[in-house]
C-alpha positions as CSV (number, residue, x, y, z in Angstrom):
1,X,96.4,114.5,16.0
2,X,97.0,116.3,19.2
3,X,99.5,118.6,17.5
4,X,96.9,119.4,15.4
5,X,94.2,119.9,17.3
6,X,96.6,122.3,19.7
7,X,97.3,124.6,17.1
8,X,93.6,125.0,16.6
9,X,92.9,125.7,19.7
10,X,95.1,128.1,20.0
11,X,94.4,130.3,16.7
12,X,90.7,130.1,17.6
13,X,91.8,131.7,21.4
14,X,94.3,134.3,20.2
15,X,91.2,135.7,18.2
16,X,88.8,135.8,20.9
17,X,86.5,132.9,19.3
18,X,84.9,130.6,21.5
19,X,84.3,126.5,20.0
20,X,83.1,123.6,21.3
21,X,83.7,119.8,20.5
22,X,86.7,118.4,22.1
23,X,87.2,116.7,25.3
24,X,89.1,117.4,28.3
25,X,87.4,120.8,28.9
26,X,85.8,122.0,25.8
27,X,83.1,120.3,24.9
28,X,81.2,123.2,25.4
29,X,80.7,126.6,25.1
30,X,78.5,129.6,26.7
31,X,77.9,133.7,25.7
32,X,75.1,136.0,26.3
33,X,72.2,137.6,23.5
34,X,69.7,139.6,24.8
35,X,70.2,139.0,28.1
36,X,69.5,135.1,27.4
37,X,72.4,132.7,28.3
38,X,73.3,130.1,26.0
39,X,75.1,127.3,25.7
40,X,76.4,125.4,22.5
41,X,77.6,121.6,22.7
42,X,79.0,119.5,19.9
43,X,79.4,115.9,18.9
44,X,81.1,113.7,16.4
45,X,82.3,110.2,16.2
46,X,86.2,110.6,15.6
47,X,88.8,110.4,18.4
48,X,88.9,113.6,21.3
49,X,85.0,114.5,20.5
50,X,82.1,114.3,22.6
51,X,80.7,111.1,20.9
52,X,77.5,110.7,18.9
53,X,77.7,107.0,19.7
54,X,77.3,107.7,23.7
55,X,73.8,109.5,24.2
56,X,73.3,108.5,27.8
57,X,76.5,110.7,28.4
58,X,75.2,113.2,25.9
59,X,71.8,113.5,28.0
60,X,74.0,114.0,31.0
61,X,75.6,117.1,29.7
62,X,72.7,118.8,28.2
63,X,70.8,118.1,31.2
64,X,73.6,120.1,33.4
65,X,73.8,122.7,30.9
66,X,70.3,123.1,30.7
67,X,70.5,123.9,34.7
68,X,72.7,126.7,34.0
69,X,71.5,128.4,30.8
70,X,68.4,129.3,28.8
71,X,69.6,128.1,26.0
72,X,71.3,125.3,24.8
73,X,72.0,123.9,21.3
74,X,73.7,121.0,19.9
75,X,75.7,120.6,17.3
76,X,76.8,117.3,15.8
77,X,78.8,115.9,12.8
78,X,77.1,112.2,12.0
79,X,75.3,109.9,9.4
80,X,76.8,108.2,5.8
81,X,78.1,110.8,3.2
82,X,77.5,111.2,-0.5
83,X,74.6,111.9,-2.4
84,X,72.6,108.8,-2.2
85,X,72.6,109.5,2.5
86,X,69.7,112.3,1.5
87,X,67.2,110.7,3.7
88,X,67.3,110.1,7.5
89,X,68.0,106.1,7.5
90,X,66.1,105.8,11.4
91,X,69.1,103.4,12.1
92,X,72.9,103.6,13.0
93,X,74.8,104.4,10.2
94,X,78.2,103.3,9.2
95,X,81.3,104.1,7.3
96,X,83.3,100.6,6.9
97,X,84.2,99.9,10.7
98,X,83.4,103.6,11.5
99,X,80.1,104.3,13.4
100,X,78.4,107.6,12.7
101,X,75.8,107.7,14.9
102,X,71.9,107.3,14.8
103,X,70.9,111.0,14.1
104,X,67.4,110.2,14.7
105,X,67.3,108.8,17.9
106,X,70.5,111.2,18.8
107,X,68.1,114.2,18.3
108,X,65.5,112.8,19.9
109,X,67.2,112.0,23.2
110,X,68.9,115.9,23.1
111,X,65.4,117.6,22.5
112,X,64.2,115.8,25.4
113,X,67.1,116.3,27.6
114,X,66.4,120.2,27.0
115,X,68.1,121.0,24.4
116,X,66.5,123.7,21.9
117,X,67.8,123.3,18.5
118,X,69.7,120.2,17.1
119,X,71.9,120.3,13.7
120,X,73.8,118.0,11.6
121,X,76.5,118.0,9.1
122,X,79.3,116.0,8.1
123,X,76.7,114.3,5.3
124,X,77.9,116.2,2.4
125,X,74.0,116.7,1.6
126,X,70.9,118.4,3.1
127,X,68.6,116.2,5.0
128,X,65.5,117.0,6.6
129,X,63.9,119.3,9.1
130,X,62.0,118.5,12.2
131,X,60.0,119.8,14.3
132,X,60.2,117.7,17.6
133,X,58.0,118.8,20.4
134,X,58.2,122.4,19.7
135,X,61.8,122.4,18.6
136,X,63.8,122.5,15.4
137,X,66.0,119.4,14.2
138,X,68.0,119.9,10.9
139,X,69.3,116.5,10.0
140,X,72.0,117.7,8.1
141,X,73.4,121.6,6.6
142,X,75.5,119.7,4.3
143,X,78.6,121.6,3.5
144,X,78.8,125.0,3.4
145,X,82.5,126.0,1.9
146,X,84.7,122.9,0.6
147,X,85.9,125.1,-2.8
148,X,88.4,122.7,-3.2
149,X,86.4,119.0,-2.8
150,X,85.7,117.3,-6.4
151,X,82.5,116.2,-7.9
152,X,80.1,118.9,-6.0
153,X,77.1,118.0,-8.7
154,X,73.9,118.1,-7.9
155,X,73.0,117.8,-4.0
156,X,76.2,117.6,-3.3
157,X,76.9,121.2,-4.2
158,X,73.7,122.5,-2.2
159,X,74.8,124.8,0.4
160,X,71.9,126.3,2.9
161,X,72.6,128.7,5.7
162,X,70.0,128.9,8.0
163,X,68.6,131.7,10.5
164,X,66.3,130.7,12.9
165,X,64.6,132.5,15.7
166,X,63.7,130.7,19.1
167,X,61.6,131.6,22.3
168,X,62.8,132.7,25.3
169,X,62.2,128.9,26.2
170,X,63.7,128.1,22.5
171,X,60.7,126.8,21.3
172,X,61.1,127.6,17.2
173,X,59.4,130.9,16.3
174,X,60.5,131.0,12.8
175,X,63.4,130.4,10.5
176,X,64.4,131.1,6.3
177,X,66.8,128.7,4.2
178,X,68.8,130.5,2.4
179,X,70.3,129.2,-0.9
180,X,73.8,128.8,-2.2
181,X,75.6,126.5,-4.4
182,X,78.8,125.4,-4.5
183,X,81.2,125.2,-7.5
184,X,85.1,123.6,-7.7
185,X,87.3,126.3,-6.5
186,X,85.1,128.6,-6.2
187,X,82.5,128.4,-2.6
188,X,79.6,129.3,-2.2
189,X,77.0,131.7,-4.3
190,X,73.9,132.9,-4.0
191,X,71.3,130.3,-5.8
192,X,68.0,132.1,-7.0
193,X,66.3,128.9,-8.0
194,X,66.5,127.8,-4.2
195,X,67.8,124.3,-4.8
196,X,68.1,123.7,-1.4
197,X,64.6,125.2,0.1
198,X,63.0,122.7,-2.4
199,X,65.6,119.7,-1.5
200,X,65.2,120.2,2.3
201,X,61.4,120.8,1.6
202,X,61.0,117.5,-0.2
203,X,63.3,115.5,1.8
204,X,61.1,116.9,5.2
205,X,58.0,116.1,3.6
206,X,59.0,112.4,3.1
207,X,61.0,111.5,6.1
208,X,58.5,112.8,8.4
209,X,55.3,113.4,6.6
210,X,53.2,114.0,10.0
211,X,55.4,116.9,10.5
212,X,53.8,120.4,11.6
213,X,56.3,122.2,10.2
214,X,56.0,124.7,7.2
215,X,58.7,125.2,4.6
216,X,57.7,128.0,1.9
217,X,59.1,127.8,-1.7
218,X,60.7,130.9,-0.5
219,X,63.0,129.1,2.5
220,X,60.6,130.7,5.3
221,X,59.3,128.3,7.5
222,X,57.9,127.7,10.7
223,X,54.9,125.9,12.7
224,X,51.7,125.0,11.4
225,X,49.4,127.7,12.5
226,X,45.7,126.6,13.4
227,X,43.0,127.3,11.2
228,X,40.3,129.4,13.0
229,X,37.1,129.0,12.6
230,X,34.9,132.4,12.9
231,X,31.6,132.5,13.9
């Protein structure tokens, strides 16, 4: 609730750390790396946030944002959760009554309302990544540090952080998916059998198998490069 919500607020100001995602004056928020201006915007589908559910309105912001900064990225919080929502669906999904967006077409219209990189969560799982005229869409990061959350088997306990380096124009230069696992009580650790490069490689390679992107066994990845014919 809004007692809630105000206390977070709050915490997250008295340490200097800057968020985005609520209505009513932060659903945004903007800072400076290598000279480059960036701006970060996020979605969900629960009461207060910028909605998933309203694109046309999303298009709107990015579009003014992308005006003012270099840079902007979107983050949002959609799709089904559990184990078996591994794949994008290419439809709305739902929870009961509770609508959770359409990731696809949600990524879609923010890529070509200027945003430059577009990731998920809020699935539980990894999903795929993207490459969408020139820029990176990761379906879903899954969850990164939920110790405390039962049943974390199999995908469920896959937790990739990703570092990904962008263009001046944020096209995607390159990235690496690194791999941790998650355990009851215990967060994430370091997985050397990179469980998640090869269940993000997999899932990529069936969900959008015209894709030009490149995911190594080692989590690098990045755009097809052209062969070159020498003569």
């Amino acid at each position: 609730g809004e007692e809630g919500r105000s206390s977070t607020i709050k915490a997250m100001q008295s340490v200097g750390l800057s968020f985005a995602g609520f209505n009513n004056g932060y659903e945004f928020a903007t800072f400076q790396s290598n000279g480059i201006s960036i701006a970060i915007c996020s979605f969900g589908y629960t009461k207060d946030v910028p909605s998933i559910n309203d694109i046309d309105k999303a298009v709107t912001l990015i579009k003014r944002l992308k005006q003012q900064y270099n840079v902007v990225i979107v983050s949002f919080n959609g799709g089904a959760t559990g184990a078996q929502f591994g794949h994008v669906p290419f439809k709305e999904e739902r929870v009961g009554k509770e609508k959770r967006g359409n990731v696809y077409k949600f990524a879609h219209a923010c890529i070509d309302a200027g945003a430059s990189l577009v990731y998920g969560h809020g699935t539980q799982v990894p999903r795929a990544f993207e490459l969408y005229n020139g820029k990176l869409i990761a379906y879903s990061l899954g969850s990164f540090c939920t110790p405390s959350r039962n049943g974390m088997k199999k995908s469920l306990s896959y937790a990739p952080l990703v570092k990904i380096e962008l263009s001046r124009s944020g096209d995607l230069l390159s990235g690496k998916i690194y791999s941790f696992l998650q355990k009851h009580n215990s967060g994430p650790i370091a997985d050397d059998k990179n469980l998640c490069v090869n269940e993000i490689k997999r899932l990529s390679k069936k969900d959008f198998p015209k894709d030009k992107l490149v995911i190594e066994s080692e989590g690098w990845f990045s755009k097809e490069m052209t062969k070159q014919v020498v003569v």
